[in-house]
DODO-768576 format. One line per 10 residues: number of its first residue (from 1); their letters; for each residue x, y, z of N, C-alpha, C. Coordinates in Angstrom, 1 decimal. Layout:
residues N
NUM	a	X Y Z X Y Z X Y Z | ...
This chain:
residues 112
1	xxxxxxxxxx	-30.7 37.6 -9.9 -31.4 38.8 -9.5 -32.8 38.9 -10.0 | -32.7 38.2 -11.5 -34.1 38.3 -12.2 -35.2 37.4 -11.3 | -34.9 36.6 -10.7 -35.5 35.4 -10.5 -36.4 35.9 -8.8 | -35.0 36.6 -8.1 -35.6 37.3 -7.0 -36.2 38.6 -7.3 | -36.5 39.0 -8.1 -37.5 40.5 -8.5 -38.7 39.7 -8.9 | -38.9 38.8 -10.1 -40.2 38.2 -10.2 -40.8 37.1 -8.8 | -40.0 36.9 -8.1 -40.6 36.0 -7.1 -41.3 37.3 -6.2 | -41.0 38.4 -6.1 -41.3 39.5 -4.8 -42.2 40.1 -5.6 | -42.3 40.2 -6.9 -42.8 41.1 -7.7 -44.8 40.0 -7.8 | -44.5 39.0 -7.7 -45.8 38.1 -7.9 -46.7 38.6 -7.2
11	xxxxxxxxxx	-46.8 38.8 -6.1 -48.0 39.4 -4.4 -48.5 40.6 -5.7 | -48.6 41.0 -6.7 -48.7 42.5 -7.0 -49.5 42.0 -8.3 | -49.2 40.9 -9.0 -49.3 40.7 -10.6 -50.7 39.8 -10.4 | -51.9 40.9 -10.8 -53.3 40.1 -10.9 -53.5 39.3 -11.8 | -54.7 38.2 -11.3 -55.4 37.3 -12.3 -55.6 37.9 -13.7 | -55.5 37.3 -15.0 -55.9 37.7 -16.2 -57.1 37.9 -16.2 | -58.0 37.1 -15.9 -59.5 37.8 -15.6 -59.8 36.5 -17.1 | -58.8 35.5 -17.4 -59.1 34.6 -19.0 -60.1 33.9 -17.6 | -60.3 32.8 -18.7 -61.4 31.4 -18.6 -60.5 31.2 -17.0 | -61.2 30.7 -16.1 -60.7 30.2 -14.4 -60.0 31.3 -14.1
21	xxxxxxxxxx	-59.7 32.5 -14.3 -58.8 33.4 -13.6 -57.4 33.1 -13.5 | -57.2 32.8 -15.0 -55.3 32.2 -15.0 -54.6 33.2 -14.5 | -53.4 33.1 -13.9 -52.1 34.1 -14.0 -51.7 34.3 -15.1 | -51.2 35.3 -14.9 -49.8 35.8 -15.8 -48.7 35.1 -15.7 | -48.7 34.2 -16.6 -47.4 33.1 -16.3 -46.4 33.3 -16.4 | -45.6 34.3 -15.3 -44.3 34.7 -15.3 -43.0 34.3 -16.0 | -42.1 34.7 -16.5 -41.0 33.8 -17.1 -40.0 34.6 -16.8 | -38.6 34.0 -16.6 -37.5 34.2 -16.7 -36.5 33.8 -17.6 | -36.0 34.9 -18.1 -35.6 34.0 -19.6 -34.0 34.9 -19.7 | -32.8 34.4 -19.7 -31.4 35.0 -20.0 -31.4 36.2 -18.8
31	xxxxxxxxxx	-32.3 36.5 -17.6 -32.1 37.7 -16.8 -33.1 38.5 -16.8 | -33.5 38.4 -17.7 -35.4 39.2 -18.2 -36.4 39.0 -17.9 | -37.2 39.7 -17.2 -38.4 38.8 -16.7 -39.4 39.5 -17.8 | -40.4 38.3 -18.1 -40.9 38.3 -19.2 -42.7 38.1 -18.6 | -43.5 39.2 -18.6 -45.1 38.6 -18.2 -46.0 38.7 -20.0 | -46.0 36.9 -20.5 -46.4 37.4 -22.0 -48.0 37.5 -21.9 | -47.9 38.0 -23.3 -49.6 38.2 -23.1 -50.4 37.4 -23.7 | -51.5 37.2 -24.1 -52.2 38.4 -24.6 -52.9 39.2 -23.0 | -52.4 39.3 -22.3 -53.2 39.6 -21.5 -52.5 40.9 -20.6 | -51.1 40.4 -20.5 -50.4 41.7 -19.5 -50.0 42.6 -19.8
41	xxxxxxxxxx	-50.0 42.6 -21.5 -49.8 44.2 -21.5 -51.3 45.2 -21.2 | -52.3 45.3 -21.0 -53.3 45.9 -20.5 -53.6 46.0 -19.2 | -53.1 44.7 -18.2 -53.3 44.3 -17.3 -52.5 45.3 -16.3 | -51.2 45.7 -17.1 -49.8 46.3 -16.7 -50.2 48.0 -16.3 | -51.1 48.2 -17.2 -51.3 49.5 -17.4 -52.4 50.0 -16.9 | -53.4 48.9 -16.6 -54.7 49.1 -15.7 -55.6 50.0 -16.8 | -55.9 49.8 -17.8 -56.6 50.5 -19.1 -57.0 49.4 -20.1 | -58.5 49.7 -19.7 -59.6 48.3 -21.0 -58.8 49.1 -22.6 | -58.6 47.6 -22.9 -57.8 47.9 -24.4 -58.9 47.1 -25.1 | -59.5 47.5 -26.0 -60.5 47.5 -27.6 -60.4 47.1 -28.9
51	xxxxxxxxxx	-60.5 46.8 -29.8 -60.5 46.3 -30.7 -61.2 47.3 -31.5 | -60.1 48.5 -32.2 -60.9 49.8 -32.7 -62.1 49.6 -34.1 | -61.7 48.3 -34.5 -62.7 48.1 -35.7 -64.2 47.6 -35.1 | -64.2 47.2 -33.7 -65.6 46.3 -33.2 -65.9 46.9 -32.0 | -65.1 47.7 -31.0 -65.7 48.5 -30.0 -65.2 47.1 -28.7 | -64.9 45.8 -29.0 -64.8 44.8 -28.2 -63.6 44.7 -27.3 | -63.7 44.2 -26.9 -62.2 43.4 -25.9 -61.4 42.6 -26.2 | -62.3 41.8 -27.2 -62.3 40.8 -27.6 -62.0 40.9 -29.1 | -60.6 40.6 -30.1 -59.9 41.0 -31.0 -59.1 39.6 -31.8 | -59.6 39.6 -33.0 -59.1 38.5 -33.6 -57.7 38.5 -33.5
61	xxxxxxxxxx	-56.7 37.5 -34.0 -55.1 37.4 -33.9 -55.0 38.0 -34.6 | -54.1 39.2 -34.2 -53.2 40.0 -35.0 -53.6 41.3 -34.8 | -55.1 41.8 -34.4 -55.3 42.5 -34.7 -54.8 43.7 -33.5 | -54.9 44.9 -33.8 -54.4 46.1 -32.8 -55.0 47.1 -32.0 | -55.0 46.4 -30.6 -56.1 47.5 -30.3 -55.8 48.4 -29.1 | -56.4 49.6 -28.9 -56.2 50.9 -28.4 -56.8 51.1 -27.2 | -56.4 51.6 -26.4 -57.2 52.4 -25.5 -58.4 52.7 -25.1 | -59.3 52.1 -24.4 -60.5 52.3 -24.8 -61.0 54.2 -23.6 | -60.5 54.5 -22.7 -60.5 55.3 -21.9 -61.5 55.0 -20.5 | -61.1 53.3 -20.0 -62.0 53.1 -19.3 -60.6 52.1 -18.1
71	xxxxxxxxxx	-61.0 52.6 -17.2 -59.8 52.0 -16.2 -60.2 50.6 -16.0 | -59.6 49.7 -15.6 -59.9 48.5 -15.4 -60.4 48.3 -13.8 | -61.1 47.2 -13.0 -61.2 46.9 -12.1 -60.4 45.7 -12.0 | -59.4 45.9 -11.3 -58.7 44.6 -10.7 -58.8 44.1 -9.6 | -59.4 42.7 -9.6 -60.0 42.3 -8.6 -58.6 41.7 -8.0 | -58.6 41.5 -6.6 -57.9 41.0 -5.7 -58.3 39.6 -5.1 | -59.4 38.8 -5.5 -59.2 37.9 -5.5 -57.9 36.7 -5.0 | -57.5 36.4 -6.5 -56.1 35.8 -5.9 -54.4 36.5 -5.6 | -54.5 38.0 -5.5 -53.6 38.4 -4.9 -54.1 39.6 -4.3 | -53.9 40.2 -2.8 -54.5 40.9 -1.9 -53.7 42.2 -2.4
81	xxxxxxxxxx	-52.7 42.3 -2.9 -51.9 43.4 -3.4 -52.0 43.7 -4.9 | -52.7 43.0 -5.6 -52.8 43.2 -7.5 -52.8 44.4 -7.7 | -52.5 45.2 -8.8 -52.7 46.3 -9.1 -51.9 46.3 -10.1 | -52.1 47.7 -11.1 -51.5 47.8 -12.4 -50.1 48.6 -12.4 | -49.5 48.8 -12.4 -47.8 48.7 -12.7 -47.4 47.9 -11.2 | -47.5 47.1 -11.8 -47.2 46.1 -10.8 -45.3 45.6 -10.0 | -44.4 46.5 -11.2 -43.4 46.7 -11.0 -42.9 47.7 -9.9 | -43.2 48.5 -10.0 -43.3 49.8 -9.8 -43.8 49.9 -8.2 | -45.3 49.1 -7.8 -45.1 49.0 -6.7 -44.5 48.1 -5.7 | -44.0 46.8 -6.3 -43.0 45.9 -6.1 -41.5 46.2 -5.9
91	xxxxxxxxxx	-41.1 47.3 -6.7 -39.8 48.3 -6.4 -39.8 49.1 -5.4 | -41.0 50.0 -5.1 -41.0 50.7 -3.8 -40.9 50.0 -2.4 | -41.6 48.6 -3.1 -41.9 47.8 -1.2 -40.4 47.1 -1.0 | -39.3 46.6 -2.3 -38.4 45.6 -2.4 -36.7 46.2 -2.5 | -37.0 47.6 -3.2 -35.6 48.1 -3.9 -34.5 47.6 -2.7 | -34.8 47.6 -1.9 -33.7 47.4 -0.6 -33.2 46.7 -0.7 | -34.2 45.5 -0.8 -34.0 44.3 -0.2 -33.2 43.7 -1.6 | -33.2 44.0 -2.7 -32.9 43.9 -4.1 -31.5 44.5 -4.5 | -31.5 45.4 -3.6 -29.4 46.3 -3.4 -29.1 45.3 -2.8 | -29.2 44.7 -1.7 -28.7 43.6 -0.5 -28.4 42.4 -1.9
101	xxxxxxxxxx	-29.6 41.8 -2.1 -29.2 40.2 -3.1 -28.4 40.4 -3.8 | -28.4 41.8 -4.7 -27.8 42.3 -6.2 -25.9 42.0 -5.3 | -25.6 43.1 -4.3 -24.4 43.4 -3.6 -24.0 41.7 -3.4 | -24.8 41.0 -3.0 -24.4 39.8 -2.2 -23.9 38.6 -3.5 | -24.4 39.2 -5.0 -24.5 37.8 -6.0 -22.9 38.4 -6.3 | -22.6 39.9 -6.1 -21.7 40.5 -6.9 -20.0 40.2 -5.9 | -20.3 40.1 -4.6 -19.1 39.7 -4.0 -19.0 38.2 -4.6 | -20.0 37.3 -4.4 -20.1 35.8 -4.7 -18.9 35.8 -5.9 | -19.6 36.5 -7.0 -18.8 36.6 -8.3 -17.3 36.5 -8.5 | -17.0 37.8 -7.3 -15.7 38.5 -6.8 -14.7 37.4 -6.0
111	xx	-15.6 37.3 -5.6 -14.8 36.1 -4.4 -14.4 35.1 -5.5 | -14.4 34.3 -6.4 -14.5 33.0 -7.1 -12.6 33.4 -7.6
């Protein structure tokens, strides 16, 4: 099921905006879908995150940074649908289709 929510959920999950415009390198791990960061927790939320000791974006390892109160622009470049809770509008377009696979793995199970 994890595998079919991050595959429907990708059309939605923008470029990092790192060096070449990497993805978010999706992962699926025990059932979990996993987008690590350093980049998708900000990305997720659509809000420039700072580095409160230097005002930057840009934040040595480790350090913790806040909110800066400035939305992000997410370019659509390499997905025509990107945007920030990227789940959220991936559940509105998919929930359906997601009862159907979920219903279909759970007879599979039943049946055995």
């Amino acid at each position: 099921m994890a595998v079919q929510v991050a595959k429907d959920t990708e059309p939605f999950v923008p470029a990092s905006g790192a060096p070449a415009g990497m993805y978010i390198r999706t992962q699926v791990v025990d059932g979990q879908i996993i987008y690590p960061g350093p980049y998708a927790r900000f990305l997720y939320n659509g809000e420039l995150m700072i580095d409160p000791a230097t005002g930057s974006a840009w934040a040595p390892k480790g350090a913790t940074k806040v909110v800066a109160g400035k939305d992000l622009d997410i370019k659509k470049n390499h997905h025509d649908k990107a945007q920030a809770h990227w789940f959220e509008a991936s559940k509105a377009q998919n929930m359906e289709k997601w009862e159907r696979v979920a219903g279909r793995a759970i007879e599979h199970e039943l049946d055995k």
